[in-house]
Backbone atoms as SQL, in Angstrom:
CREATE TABLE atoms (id INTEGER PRIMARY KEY, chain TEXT, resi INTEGER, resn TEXT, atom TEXT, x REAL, y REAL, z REAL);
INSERT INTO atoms VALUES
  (1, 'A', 1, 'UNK', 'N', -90.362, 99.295, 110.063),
  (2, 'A', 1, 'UNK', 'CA', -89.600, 98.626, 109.010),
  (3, 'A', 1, 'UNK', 'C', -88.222, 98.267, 109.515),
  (4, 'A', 2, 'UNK', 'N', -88.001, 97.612, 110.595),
  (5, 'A', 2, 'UNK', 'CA', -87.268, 97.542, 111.195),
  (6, 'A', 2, 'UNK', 'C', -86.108, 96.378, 111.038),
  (7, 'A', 3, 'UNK', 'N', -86.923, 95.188, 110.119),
  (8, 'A', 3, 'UNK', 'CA', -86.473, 93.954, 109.866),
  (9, 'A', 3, 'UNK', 'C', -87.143, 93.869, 107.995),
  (10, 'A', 4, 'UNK', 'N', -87.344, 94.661, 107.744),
  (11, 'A', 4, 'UNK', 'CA', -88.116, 94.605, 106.095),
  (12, 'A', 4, 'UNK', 'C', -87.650, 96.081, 105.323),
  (13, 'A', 5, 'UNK', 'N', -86.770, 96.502, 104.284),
  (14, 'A', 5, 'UNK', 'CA', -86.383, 97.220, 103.579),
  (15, 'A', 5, 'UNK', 'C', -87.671, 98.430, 103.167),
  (16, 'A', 6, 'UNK', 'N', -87.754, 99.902, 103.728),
  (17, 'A', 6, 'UNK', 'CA', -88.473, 100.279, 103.242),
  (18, 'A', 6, 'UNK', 'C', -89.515, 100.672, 102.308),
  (19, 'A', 7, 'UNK', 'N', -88.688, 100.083, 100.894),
  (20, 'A', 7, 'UNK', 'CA', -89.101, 99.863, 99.860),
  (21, 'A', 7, 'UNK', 'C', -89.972, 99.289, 99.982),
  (22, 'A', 8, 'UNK', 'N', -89.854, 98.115, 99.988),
  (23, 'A', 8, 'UNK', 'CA', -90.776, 96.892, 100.658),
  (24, 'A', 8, 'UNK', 'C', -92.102, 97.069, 101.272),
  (25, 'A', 9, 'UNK', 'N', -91.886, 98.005, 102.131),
  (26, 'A', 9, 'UNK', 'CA', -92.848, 98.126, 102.634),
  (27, 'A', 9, 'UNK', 'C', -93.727, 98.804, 102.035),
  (28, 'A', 10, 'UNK', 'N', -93.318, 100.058, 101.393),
  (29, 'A', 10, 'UNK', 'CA', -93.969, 101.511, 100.974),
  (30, 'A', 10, 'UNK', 'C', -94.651, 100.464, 99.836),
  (31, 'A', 11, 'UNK', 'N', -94.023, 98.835, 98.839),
  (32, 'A', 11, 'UNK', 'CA', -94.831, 98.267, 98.164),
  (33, 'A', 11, 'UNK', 'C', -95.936, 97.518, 98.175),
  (34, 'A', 12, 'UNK', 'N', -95.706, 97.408, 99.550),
  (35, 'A', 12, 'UNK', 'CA', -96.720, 96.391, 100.509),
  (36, 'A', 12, 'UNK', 'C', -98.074, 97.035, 100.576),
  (37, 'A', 13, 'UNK', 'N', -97.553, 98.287, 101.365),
  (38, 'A', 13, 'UNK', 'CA', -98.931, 99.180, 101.426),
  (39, 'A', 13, 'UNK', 'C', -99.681, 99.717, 100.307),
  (40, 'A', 14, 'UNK', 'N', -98.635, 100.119, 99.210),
  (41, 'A', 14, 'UNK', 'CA', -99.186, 100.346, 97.839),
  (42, 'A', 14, 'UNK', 'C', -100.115, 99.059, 96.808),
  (43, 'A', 15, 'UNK', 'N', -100.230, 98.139, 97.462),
  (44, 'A', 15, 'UNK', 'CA', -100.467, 97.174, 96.388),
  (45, 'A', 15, 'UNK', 'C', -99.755, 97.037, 95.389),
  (46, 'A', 16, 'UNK', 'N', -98.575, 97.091, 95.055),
  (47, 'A', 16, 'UNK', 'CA', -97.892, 97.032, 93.901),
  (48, 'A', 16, 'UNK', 'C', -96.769, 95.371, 93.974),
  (49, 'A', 17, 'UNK', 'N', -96.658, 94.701, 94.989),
  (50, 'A', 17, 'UNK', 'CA', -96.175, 93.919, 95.817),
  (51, 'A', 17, 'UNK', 'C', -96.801, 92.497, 95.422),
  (52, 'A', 18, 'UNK', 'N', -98.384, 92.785, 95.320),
  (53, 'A', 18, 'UNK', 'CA', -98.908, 91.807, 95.171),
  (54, 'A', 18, 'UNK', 'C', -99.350, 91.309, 93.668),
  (55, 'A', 19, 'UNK', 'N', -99.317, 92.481, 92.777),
  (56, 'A', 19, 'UNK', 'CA', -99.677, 93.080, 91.656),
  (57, 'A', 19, 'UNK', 'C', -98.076, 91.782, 90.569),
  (58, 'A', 20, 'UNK', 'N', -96.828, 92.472, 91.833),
  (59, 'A', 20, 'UNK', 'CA', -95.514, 92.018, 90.888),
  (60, 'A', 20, 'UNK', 'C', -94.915, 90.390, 91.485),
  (61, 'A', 21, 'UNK', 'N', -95.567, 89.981, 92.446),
  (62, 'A', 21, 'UNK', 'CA', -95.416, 88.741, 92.874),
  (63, 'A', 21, 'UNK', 'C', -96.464, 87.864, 91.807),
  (64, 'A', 22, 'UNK', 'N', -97.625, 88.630, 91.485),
  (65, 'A', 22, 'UNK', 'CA', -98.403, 87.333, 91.001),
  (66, 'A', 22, 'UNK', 'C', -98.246, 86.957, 89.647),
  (67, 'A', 23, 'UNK', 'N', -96.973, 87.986, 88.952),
  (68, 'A', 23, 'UNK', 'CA', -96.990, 87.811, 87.690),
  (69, 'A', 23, 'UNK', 'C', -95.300, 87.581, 87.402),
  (70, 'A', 24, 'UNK', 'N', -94.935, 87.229, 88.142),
  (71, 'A', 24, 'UNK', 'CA', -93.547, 86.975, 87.915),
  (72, 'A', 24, 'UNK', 'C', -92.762, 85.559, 88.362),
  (73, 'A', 25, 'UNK', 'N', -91.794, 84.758, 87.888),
  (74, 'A', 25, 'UNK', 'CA', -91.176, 84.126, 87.847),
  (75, 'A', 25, 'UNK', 'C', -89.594, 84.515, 87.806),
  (76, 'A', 26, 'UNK', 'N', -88.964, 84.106, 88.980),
  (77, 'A', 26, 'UNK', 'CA', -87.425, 84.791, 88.880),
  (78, 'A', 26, 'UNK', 'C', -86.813, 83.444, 89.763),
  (79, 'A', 27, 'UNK', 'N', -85.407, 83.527, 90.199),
  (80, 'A', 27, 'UNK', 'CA', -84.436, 83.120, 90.657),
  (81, 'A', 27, 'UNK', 'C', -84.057, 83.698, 92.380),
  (82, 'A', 28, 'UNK', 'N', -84.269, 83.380, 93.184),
  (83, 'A', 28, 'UNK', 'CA', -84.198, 83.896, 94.158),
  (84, 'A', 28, 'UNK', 'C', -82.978, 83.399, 95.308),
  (85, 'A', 29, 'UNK', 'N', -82.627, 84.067, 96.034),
  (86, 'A', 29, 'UNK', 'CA', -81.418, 83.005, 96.855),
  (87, 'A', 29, 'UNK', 'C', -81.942, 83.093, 97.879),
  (88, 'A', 30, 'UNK', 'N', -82.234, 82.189, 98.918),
  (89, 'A', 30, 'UNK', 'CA', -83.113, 82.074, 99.872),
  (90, 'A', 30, 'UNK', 'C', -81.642, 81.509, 101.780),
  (91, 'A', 31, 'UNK', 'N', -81.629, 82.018, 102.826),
  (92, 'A', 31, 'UNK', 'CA', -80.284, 81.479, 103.328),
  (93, 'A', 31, 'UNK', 'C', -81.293, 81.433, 104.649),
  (94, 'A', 32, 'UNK', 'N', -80.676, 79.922, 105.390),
  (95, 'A', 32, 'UNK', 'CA', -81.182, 79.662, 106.564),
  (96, 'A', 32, 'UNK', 'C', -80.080, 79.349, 107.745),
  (97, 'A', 33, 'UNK', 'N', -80.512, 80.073, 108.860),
  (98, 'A', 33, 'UNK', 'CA', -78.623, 79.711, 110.027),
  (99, 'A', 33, 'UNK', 'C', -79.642, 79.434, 110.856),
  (100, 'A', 34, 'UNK', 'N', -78.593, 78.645, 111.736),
  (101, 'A', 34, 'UNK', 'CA', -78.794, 77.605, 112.593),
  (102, 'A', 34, 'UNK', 'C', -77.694, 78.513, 113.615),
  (103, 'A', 35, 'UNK', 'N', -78.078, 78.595, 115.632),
  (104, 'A', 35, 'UNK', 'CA', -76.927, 78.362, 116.099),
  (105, 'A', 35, 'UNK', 'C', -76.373, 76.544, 116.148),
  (106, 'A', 36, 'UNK', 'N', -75.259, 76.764, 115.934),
  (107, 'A', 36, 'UNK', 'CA', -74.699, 75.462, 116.180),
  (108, 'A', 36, 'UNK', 'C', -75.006, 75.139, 118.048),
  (109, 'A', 37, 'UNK', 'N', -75.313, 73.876, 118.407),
  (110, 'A', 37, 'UNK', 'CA', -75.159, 73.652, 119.999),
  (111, 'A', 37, 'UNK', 'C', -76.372, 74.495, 120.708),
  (112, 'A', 38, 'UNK', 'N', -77.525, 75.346, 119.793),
  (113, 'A', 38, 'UNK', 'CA', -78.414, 75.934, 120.495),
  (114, 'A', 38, 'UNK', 'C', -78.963, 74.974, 121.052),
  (115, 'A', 39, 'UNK', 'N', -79.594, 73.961, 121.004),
  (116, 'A', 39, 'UNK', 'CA', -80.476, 72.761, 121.949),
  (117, 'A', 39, 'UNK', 'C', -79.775, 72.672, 123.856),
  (118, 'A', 40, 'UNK', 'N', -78.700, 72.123, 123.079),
  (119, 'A', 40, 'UNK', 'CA', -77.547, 72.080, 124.584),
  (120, 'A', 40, 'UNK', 'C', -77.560, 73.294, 125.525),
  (121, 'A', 41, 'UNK', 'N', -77.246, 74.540, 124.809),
  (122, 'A', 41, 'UNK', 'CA', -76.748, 75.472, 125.633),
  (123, 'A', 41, 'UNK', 'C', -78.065, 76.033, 126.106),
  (124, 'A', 42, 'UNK', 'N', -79.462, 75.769, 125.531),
  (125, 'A', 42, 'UNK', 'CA', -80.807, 76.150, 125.890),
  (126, 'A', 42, 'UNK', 'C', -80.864, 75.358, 127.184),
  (127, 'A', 43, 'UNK', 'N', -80.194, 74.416, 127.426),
  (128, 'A', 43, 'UNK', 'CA', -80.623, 73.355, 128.631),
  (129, 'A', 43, 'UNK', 'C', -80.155, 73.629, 129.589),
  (130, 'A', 44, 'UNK', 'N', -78.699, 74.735, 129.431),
  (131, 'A', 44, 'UNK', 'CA', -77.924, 75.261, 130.690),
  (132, 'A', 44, 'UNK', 'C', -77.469, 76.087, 130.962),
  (133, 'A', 45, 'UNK', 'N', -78.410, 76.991, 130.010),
  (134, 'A', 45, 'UNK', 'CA', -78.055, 78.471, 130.142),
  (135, 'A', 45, 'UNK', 'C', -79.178, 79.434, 130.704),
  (136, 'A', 46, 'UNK', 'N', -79.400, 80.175, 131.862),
  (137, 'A', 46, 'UNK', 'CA', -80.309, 80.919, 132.214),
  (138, 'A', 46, 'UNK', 'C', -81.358, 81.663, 131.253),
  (139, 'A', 47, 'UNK', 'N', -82.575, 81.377, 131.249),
  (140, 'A', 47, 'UNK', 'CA', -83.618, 82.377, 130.396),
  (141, 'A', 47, 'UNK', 'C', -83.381, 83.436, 129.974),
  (142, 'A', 48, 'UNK', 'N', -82.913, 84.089, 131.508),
  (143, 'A', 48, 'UNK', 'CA', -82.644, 85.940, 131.047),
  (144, 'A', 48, 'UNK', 'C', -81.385, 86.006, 129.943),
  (145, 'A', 49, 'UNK', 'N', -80.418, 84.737, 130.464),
  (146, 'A', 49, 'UNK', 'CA', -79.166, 85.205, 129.235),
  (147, 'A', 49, 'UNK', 'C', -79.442, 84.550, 128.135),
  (148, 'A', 50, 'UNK', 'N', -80.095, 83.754, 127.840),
  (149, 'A', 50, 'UNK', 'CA', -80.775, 82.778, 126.448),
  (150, 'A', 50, 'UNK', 'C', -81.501, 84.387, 125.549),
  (151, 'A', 51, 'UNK', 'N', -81.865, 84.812, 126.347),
  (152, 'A', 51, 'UNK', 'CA', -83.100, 85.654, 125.524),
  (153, 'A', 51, 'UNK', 'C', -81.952, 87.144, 125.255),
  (154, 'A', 52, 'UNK', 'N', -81.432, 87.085, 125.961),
  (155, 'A', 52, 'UNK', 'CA', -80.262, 88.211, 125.503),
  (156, 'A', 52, 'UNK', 'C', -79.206, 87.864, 124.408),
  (157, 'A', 53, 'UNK', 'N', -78.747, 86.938, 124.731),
  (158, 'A', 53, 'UNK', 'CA', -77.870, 86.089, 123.688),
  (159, 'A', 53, 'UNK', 'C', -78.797, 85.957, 122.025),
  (160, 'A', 54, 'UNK', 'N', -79.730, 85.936, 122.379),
  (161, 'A', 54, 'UNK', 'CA', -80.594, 85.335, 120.761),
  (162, 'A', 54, 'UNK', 'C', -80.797, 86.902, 120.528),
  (163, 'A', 55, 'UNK', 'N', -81.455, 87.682, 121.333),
  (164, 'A', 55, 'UNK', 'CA', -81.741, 88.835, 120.842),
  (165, 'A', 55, 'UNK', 'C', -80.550, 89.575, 120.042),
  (166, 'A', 56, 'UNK', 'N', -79.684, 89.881, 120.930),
  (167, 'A', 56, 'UNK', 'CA', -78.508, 90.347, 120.252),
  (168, 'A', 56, 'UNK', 'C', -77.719, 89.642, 118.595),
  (169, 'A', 57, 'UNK', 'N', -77.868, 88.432, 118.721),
  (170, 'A', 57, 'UNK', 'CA', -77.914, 87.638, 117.436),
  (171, 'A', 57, 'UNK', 'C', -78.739, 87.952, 116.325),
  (172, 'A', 58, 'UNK', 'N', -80.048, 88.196, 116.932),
  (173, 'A', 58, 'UNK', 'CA', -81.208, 88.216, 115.789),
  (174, 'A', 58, 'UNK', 'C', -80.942, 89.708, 115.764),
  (175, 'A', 59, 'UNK', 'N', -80.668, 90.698, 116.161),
  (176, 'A', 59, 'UNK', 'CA', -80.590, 91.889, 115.719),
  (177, 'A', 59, 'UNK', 'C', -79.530, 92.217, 114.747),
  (178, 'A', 60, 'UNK', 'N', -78.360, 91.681, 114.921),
  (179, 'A', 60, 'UNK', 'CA', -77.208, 91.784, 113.969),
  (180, 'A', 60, 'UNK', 'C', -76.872, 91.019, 112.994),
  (181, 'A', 61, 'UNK', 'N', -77.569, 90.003, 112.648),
  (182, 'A', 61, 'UNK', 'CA', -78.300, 89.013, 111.681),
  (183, 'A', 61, 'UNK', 'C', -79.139, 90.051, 110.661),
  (184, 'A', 62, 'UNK', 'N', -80.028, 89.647, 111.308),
  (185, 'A', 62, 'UNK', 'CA', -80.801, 90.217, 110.493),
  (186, 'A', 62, 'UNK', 'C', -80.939, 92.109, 110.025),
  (187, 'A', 63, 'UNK', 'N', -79.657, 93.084, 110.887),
  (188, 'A', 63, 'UNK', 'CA', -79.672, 94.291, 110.366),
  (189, 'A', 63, 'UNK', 'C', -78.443, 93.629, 109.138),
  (190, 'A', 64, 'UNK', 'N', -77.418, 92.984, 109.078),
  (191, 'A', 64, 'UNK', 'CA', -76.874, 92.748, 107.810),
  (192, 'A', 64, 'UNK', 'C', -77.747, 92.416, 107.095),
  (193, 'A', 65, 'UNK', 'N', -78.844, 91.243, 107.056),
  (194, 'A', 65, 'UNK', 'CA', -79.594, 90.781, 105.589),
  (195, 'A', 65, 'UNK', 'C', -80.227, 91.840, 105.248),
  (196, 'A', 66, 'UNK', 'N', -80.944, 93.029, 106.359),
  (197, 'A', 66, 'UNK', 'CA', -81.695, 94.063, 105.176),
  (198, 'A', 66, 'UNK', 'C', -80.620, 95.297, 104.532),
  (199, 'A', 67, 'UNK', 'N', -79.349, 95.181, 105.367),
  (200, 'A', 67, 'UNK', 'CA', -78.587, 96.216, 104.961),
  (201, 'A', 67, 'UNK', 'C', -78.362, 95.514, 103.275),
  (202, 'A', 68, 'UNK', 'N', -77.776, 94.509, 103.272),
  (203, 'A', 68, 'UNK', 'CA', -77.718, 93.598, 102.109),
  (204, 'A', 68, 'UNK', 'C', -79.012, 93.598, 101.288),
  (205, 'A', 69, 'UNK', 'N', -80.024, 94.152, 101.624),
  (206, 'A', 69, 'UNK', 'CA', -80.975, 94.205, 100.018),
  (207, 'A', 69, 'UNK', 'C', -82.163, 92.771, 100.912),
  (208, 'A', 70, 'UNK', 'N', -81.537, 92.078, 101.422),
  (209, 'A', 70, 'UNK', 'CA', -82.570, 90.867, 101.709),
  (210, 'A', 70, 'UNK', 'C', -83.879, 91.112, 102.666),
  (211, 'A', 71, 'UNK', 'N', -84.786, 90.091, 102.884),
  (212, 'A', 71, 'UNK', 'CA', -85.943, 90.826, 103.502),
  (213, 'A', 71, 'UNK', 'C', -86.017, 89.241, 104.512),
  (214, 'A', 72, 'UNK', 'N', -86.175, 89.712, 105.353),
  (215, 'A', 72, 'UNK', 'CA', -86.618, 88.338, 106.695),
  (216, 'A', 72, 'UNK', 'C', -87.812, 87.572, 106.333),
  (217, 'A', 73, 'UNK', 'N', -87.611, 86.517, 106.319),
  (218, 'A', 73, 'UNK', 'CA', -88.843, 86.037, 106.232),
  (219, 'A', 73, 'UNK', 'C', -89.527, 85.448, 107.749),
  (220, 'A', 74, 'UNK', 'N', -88.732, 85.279, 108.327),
  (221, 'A', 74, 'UNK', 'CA', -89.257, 84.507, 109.391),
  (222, 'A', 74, 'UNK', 'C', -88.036, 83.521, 110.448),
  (223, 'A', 75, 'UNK', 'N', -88.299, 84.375, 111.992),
  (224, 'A', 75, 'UNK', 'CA', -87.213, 83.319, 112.866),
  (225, 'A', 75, 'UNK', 'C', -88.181, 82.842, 113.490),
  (226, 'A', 76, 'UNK', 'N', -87.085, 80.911, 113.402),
  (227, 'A', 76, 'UNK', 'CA', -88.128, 80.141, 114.076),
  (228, 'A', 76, 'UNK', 'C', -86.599, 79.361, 115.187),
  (229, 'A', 77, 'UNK', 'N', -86.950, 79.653, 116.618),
  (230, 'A', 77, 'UNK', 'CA', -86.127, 79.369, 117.265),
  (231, 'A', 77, 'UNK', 'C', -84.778, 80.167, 117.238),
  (232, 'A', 78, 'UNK', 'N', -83.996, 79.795, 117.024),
  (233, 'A', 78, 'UNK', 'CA', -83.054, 80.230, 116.865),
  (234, 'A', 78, 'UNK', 'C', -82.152, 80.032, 115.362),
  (235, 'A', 79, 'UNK', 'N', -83.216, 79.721, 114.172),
  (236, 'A', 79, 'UNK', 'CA', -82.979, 79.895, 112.884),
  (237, 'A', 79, 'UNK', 'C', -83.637, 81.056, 112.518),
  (238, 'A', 80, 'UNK', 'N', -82.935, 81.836, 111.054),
  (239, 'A', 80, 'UNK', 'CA', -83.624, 82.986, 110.909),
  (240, 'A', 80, 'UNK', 'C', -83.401, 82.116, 109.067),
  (241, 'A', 81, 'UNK', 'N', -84.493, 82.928, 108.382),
  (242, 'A', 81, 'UNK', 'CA', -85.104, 82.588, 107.474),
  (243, 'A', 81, 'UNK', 'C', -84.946, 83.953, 106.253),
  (244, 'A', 82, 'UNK', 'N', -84.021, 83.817, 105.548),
  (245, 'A', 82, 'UNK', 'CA', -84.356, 85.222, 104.727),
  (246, 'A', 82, 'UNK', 'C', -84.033, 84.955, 103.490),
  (247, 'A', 83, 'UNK', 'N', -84.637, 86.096, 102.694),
  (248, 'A', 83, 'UNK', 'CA', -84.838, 85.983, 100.853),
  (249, 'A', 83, 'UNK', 'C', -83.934, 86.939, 100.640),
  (250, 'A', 84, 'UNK', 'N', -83.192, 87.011, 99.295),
  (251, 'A', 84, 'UNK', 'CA', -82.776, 88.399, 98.350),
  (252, 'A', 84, 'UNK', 'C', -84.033, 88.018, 97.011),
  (253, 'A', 85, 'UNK', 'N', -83.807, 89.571, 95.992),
  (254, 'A', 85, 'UNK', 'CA', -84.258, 89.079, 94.850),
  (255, 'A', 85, 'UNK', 'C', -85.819, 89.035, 94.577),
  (256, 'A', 86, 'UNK', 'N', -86.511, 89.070, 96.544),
  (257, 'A', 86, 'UNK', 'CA', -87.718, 88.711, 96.272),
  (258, 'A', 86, 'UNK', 'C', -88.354, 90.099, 97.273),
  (259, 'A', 87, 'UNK', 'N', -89.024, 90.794, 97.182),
  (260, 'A', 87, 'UNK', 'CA', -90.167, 90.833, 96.008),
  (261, 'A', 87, 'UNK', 'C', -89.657, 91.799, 94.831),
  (262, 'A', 88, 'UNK', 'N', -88.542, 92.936, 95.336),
  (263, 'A', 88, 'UNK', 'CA', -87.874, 93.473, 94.184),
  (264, 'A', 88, 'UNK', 'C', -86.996, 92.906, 93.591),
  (265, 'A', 89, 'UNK', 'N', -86.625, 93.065, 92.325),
  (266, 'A', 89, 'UNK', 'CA', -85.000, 92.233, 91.704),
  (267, 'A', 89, 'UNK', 'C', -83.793, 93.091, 91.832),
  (268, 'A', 90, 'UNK', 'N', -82.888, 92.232, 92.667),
  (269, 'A', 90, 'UNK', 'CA', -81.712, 92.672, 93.173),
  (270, 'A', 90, 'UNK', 'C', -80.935, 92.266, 92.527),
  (271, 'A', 91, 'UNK', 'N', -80.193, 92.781, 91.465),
  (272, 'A', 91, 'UNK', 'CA', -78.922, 92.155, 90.784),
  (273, 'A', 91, 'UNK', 'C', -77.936, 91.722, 92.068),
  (274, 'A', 92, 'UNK', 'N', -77.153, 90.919, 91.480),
  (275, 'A', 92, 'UNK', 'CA', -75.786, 90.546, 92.708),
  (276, 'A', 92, 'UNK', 'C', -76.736, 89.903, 93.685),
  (277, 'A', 93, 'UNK', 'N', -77.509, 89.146, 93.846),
  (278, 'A', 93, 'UNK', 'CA', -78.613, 89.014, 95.133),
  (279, 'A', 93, 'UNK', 'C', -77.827, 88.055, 96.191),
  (280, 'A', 94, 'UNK', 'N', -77.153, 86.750, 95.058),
  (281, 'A', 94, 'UNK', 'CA', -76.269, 85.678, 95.634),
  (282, 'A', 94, 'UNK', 'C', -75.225, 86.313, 96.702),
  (283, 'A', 95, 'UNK', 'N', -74.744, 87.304, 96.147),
  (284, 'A', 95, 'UNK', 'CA', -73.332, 88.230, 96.716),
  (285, 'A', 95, 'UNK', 'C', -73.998, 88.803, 98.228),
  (286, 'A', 96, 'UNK', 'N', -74.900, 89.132, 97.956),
  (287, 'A', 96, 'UNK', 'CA', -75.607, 89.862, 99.483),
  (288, 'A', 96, 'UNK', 'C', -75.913, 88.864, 100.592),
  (289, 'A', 97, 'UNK', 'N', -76.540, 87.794, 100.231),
  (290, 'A', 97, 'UNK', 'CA', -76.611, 86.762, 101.011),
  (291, 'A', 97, 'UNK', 'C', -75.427, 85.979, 101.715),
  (292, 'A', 98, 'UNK', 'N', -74.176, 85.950, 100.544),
  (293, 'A', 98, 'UNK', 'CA', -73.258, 85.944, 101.247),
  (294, 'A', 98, 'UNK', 'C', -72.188, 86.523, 102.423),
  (295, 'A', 99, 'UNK', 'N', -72.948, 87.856, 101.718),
  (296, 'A', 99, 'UNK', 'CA', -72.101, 88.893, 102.589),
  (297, 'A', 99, 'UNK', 'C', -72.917, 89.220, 104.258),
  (298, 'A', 100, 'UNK', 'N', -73.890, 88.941, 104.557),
  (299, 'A', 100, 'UNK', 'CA', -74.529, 88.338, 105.427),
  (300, 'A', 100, 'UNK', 'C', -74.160, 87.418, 106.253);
């Protein structure tokens, strides 16, 4: 549970996850980052330090969004993809995403 809020998970495995997704309708804040200049600097920057550089990014990225309540949905490239709000309801959800 490394990138997904324990909760989360312990609901995942419980079936209770799928039970409260299929019957609910809510408001969710959803936030997507971009590096700025990633294309460019992919073109002239060594593999080994590309993959260190993103790693270190995607780790401290994404330990704020779950510290913040949010759950990853998915990095594609060097965008990362994450929800608040969803699948539990997080009051303040907007505030966490920001604080991210």
């Amino acid at each position: 549970a490394k990138y997904v809020p324990r909760d989360v998970v312990k609901m995942m495995l419980s079936g209770v996850m799928s039970r409260a997704i299929a019957m609910s309708w809510r408001t969710v804040t959803v936030m997507f980052t971009d590096i700025v200049g990633f294309s460019g600097m992919s073109e002239i920057t060594p593999a080994v330090t590309l993959v260190r550089l993103t790693t270190d990014y995607f780790q401290i990225m994404c330990g704020e969004i779950v510290t913040t309540g949010g759950v990853l949905d998915k990095l594609i490239g060097d965008c990362i993809m994450a929800m608040w709000n969803v699948p539990r309801r997080l009051p303040g959800h907007q505030g966490g995403a920001c604080r991210s």
